[in-house]
C-alpha positions, -999 to +999 in steps of 0.1 A: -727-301+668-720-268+684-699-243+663-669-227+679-677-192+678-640-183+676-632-196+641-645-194+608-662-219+596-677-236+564-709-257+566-717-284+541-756-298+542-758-334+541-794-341+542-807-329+580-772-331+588-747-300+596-714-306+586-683-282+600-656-274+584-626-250+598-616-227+574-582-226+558-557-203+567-522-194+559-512-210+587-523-243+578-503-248+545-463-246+551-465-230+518-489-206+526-466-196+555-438-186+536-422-154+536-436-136+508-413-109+507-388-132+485-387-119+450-381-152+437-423-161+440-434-196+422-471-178+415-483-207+395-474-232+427-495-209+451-526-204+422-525-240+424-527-247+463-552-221+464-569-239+442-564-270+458-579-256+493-609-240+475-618-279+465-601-305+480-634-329+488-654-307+474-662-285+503-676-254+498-656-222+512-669-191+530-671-159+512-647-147+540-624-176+535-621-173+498-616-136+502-592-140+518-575-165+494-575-140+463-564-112+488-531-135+491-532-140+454-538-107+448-506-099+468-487-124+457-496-112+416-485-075+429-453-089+439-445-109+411-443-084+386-433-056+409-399-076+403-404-079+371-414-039+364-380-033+385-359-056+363-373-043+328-366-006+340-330-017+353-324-032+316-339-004+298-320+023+310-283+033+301-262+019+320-242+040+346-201+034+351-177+044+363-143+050+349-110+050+375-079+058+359-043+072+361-011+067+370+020+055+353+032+036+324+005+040+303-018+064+280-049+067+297-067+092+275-067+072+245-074+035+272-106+059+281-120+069+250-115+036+233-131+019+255-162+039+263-166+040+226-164+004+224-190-002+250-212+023+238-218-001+207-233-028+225-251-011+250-260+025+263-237+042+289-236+064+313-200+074+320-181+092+345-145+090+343-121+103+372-080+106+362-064+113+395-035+109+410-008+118+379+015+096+362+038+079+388+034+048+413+019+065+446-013+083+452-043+087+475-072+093+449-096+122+468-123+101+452-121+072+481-129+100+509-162+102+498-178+070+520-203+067+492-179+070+461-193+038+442-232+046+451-257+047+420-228+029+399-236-004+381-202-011+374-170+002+387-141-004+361-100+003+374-075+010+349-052+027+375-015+019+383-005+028+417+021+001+424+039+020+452+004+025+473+001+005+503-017+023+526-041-003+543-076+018+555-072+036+519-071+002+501-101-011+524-120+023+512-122+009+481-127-032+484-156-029+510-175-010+481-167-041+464-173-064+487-209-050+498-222-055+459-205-029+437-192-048+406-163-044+390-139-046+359-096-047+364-081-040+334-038-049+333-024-028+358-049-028+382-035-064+390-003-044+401-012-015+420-009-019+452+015-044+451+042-031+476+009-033+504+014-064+528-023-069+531-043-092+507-076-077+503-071-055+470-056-090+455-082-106+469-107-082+455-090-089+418-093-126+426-053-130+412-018-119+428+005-107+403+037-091+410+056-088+377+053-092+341+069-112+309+083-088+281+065-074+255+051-094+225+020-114+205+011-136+229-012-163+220-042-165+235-065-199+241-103-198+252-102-225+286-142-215+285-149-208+245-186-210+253-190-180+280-196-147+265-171-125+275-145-149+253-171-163+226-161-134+206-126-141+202-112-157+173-097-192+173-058-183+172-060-147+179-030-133+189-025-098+206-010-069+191+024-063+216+013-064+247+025-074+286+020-116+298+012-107+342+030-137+355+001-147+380+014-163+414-019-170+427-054-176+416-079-167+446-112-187+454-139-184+433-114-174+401-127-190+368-100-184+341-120-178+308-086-175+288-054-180+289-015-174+272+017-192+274+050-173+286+078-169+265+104-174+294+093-201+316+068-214+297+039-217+320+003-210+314-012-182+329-051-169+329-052-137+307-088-135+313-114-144+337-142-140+363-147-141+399-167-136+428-162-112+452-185-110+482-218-101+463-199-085+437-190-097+402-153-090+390-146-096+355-104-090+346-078-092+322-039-087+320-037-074+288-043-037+279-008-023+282-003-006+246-021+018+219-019-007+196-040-034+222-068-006+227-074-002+191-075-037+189-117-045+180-110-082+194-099-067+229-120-040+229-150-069+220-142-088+251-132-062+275-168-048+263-186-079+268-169-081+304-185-048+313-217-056+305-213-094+324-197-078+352-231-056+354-256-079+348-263-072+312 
């Protein structure tokens, strides 16, 4: 038998007999062929068909051929823990935020300090906190002229309360951000700025429309998911120090309420607390967060901590 010249080949003696054998290549094995350039790499699966092709019927394999076969788990190794080198840096260092804040109704200094205190406890934290706008319910933050204003953030959280605000390209300044991956935390009345805009996409964004709010009091509050961490924390019964119930008119797709309190007046259930998927971004938010008292609170602060961290990836 005549050996194609073109190909590699393995030879196997069988008394005076010359037995030929084509080589393996990548090509030959679907899972060979795959794209390799998928973090998500089952090395154990590809050790084994390597493996497999060094001694399926126990032919022996060119020095070219199994070469070439630790090359690709050489490569494949590299790759594996490449991602995991990347992932352990990610997790190691602090964590960099940022803060959005301002506008009316409420005291944002203290809002700020409280709760980058409170987060600093669980988990180290890069801050940068921006206060534009002043204290009433229209402004065009000079932040969102910067095309890149959420780049190198891990998190974005908004406390600010521009109600009045309903310029449309300025709004879409800030969701793309959010949209393309940039994750986020909305904290009470982040749910009602922009409210007076006709377009969906900040509501959207927050994964609830909300257009009003009940009266001040101790609301209840029930865990619907007691097992996921952002609500673990709280205490069976807790109730809030005086705070604002958002009446919610609509809970977008992908919403999953995480908590929830009854209102005084008509007596429906509304999510106080929850998660939700925004394009490739995470979005963790919560209505309450409207008094002193509520951001000295260590069981709000707990939670809104723990949402910061989920909504990054920690």
């Amino acid at each position: 038998m005549q050996a194609n010249p073109n190909h590699l080949m393995n030879r196997r003696r069988r008394g005076n007999e010359s037995l030929i054998f084509p080589a393996p290549k990548p090509h030959d094995h679907p899972a060979l062929a795959r794209n390799t350039s998928n973090p998500t790499i089952d090395t154990r699966k590809h050790r084994l068909l390597a493996f497999n092709l060094m001694h399926q019927t126990n032919r022996p394999v060119s020095m070219l051929s199994t070469s070439f076969i630790f090359f690709l788990l050489l490569v494949i190794s590299l790759l594996s823990s490449g991602c995991q080198s990347s992932s352990q840096a990610k997790a190691s260092r602090p964590l960099r935020a940022l803060l959005i804040t301002g506008g009316c109704c409420h005291n944002y200094k203290l809002q700020g300090e409280s709760l980058t205190k409170a987060v600093g406890k669980l988990a180290a934290v890069e801050w940068t906190v921006v206060n534009e706008g002043g204290t009433g319910t229209k402004a065009m933050i000079p932040l969102y002229d910067d095309p890149n204003w959420a780049k190198g953030y891990d998190v974005v959280v908004h406390n600010e309360c521009f109600a009045d605000t309903t310029d449309t390209n300025y709004i879409r300044k800030i969701t793309a951000a959010h949209k393309a991956g940039v994750p986020a935390v909305v904290i009470h009345c982040a749910m009602h700025t922009y409210r007076a805009t006709g377009v969906d996409d900040w509501r959207e964004f927050l994964g609830v429309t909300s257009r009003y709010h009940d009266h001040q009091s101790h609301y209840p509050v029930k865990k619907v998911e007691p097992v996921h961490p952002i609500v673990q924390g709280i205490p069976d019964g807790w109730k809030t120090p005086m705070d604002e119930l958002y009446v919610i008119e609509k809970i977008w797709p992908g919403t999953q309420a995480l908590a929830t309190s009854v209102s005084e007046k008509d007596g429906k259930t509304y999510p106080v607390a929850w998660i939700h998927q925004y394009g490739k971004a995470r979005v963790f938010g919560t209505t309450f967060g409207h008094s002193d008292e509520t951001f000295q609170d260590p069981v709000f602060l707990g939670y809104l901590s723990r949402g910061v961290l989920w909504a990054a990836g920690r």
